[in-house]
C-alpha positions in Angstrom: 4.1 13.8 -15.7 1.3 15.5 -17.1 1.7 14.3 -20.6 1.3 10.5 -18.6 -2.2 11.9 -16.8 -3.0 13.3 -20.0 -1.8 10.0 -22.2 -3.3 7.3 -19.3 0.0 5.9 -19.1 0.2 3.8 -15.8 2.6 3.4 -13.5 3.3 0.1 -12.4 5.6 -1.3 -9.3 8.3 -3.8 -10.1 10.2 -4.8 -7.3 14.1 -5.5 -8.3 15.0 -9.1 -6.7 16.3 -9.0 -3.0 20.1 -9.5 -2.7 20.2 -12.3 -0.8 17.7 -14.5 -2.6 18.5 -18.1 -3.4 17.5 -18.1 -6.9 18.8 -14.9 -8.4 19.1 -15.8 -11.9 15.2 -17.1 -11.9 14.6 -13.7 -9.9 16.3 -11.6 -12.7 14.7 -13.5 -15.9 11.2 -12.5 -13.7 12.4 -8.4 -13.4 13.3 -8.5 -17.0 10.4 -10.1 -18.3 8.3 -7.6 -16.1 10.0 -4.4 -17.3 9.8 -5.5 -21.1 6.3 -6.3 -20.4 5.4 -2.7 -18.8 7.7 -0.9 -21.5 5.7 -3.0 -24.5 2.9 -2.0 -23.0 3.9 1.9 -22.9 3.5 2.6 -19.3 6.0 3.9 -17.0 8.3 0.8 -14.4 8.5 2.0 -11.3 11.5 0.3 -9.6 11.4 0.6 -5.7 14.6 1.2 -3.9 14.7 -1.6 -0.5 11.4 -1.4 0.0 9.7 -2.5 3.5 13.9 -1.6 4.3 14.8 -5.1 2.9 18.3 -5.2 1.0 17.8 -5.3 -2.9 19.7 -4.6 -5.9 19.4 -1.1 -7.2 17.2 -1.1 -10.6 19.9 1.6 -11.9 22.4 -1.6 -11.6 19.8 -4.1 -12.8 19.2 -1.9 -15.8 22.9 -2.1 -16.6 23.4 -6.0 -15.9 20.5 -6.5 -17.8 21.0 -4.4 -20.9 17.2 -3.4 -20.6 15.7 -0.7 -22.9 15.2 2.9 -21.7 12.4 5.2 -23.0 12.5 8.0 -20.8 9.0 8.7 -20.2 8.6 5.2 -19.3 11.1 4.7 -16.5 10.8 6.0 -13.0 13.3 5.1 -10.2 12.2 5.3 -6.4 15.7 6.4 -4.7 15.7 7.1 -0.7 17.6 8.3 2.0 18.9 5.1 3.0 22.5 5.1 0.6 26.2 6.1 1.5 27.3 9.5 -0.7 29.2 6.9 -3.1 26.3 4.8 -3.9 24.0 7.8 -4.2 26.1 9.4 -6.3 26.6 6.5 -8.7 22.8 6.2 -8.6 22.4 9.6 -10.0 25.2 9.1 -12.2 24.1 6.2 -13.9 20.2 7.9 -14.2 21.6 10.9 -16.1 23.9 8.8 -18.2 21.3 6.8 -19.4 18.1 9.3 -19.6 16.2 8.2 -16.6 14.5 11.6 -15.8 11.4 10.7 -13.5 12.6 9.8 -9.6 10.6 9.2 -6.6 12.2 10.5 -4.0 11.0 9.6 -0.2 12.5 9.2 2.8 12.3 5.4 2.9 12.5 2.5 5.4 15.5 1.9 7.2 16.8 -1.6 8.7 20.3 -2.3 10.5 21.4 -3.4 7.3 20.8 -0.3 5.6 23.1 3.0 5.7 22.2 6.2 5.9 23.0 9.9 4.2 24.5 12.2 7.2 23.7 15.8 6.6 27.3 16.1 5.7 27.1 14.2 2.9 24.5 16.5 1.0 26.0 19.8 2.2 23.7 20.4 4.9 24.2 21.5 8.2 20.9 23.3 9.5 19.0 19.3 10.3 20.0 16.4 12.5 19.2 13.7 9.7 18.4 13.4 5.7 14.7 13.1 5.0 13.1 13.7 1.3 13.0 17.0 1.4 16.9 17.5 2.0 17.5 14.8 -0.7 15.4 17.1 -3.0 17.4 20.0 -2.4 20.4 18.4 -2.6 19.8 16.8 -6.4 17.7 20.1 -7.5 21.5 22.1 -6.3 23.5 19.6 -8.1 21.9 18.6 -11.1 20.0 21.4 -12.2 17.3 20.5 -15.0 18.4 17.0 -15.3 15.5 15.2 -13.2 11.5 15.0 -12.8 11.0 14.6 -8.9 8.6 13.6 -7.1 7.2 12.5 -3.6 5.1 10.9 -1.8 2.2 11.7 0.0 0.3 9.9 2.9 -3.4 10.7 3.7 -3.2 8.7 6.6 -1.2 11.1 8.7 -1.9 13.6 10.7 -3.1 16.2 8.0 -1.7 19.0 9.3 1.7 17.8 9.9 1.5 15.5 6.3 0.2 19.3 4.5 3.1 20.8 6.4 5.7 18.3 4.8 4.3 18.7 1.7 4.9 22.1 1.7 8.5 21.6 2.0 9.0 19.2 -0.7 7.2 21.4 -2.8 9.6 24.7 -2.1 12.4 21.7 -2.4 11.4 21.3 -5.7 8.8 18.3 -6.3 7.3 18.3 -9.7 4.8 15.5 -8.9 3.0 13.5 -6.3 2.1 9.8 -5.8 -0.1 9.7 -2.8 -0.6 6.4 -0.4 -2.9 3.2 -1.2 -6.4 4.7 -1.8 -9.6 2.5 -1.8 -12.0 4.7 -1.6 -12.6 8.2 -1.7 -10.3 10.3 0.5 -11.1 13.6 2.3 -7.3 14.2 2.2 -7.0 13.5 -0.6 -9.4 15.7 -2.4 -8.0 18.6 -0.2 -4.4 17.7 -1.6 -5.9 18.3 -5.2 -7.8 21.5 -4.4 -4.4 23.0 -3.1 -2.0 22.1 -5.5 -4.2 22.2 -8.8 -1.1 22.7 -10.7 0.6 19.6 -9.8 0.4 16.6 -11.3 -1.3 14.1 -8.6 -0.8 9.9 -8.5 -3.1 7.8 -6.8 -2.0 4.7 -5.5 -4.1 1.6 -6.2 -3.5 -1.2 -4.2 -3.5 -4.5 -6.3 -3.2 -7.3 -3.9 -5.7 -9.4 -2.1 -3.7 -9.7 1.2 -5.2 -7.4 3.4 -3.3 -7.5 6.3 -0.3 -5.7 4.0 -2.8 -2.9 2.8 -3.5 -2.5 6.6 0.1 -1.9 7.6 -0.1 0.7 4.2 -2.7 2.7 5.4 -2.5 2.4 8.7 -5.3 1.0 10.4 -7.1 -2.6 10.7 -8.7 -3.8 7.4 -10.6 -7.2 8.9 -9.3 -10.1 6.8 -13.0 -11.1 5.9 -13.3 -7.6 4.2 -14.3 -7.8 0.5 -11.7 -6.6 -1.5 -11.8 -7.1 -5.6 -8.5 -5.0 -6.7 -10.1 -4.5 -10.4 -13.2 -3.2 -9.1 -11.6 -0.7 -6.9 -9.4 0.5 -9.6 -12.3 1.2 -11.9 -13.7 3.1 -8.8 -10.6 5.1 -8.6 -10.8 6.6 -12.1 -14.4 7.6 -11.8 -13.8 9.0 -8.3 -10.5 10.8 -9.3 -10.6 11.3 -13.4 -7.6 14.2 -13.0 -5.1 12.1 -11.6 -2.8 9.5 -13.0 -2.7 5.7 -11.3 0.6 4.0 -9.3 -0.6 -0.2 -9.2 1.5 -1.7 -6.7 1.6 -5.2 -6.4 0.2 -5.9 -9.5 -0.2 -9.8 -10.4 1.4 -10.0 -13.8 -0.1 -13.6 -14.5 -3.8 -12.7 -13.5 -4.3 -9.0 -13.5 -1.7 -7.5 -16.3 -4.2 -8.3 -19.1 -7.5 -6.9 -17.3 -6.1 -2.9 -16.3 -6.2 -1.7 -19.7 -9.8 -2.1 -19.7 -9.8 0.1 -16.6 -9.3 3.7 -17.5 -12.2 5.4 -18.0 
């Protein structure tokens, strides 16, 4: 992860199509065209795993349906707690198989549609239910030097309790962070880099113009009269945090692909 701080590789969010949409095959001709794009491009795809705990295909699957290209350092898989063992396993499987090193692991968004790891599942007995830091351990135990993990990290917590998580994902064996939407300079933030100086940090930068989304992100009202320019912001990022490496989600392929490479300072 350092060599992608160091190379100004971004990372950019591609959300997989949801499995009950209405026009899958248009959906899937869209995910392919976006991962081709990011891979021609040499950044890293970031595939999210149900995200906002809505039912979608797995990008390990997609990958496979698809017969899409794999460069390992350009490939990162968001994988959470919300699986059975069989699914998680085949998951895991499938990464290894194919050279998919780099996973996100977080706890997630659940729904009732959604199942969940037990404790059982993972060998674990000592905590009522799976979080990220169990999920960790559990793929640090049984695939030892196979995968690059990392987490997330949300400034918009309580900072104690977020700092304490943080150090247990750490001791579980996260190699990397990707922090919440940033779009501005964060106290938190800059106190997450001036404790773990050795570990590569991502900050988020939040590409879309609907507010009200980035409110739910970050936790607090954002008015929807607020002046927001995504581009701008991004170029703020770089200047305000020049160490880190940038996560764009909900990037607009058709009006904002062509203007981030311009971006990194």
């Amino acid at each position: 992860m350092i060599h992608h701080i160091r190379n100004k590789i971004y990372h950019v969010e591609v959300l997989p199509p949801k499995q009950d949409s209405e026009k899958l095959e248009k959906d899937l001709e869209i995910f392919s065209n976006k991962y081709r794009r990011v891979m021609d491009s040499s950044y890293c795809v970031c595939i999210t795993d149900n995200a906002m705990g809505l039912l979608s295909f797995q990008g390990t699957e997609i990958i496979e349906e698809l017969d899409l290209p794999i460069i390992p350092e350009q490939v990162m898989i968001h994988l959470n707690t919300f699986h059975t063992k069989n699914d998680l396993d085949n998951i895991l499987n499938i990464c290894k198989t194919k050279g998919i090193r780099y996973l996100l692991i977080i706890t997630g968004d659940g729904s009732e549609r959604l199942p969940k790891l037990h404790p059982s599942d993972i060998s674990t007995t000592d905590v009522e239910s799976v979080t990220s830091v169990e999920l960790l351990k559990h793929i640090n135990r049984e695939y030892p030097d196979t995968f690059v993990l990392g987490v997330a990290f949300n400034p918009y917590e309580p900072e104690d309790h977020e700092f304490e998580k943080m150090e247990r994902k750490i001791k579980a064996g996260a190699a990397f962070i990707i922090t919440q939407p940033l779009i501005e300079r964060n106290d938190v933030v800059d106190r997450l880099l001036e404790k773990y100086p050795g570990i590569p940090i991502i900050v988020e930068a939040w590409m879309s113009k609907k507010l009200h989304l980035l409110s739910e992100a970050v936790g607090y009202e954002i008015p929807e009269n607020t002046e927001f320019d995504p581009i701008s912001t991004l170029k703020m990022l770089h200047k305000l945090y020049p160490e880190c490496g940038v996560y764009l989600s909900l990037l607009g392929f058709k009006t904002q692909y062509d203007l981030i490479k311009d971006t990194w300072v």
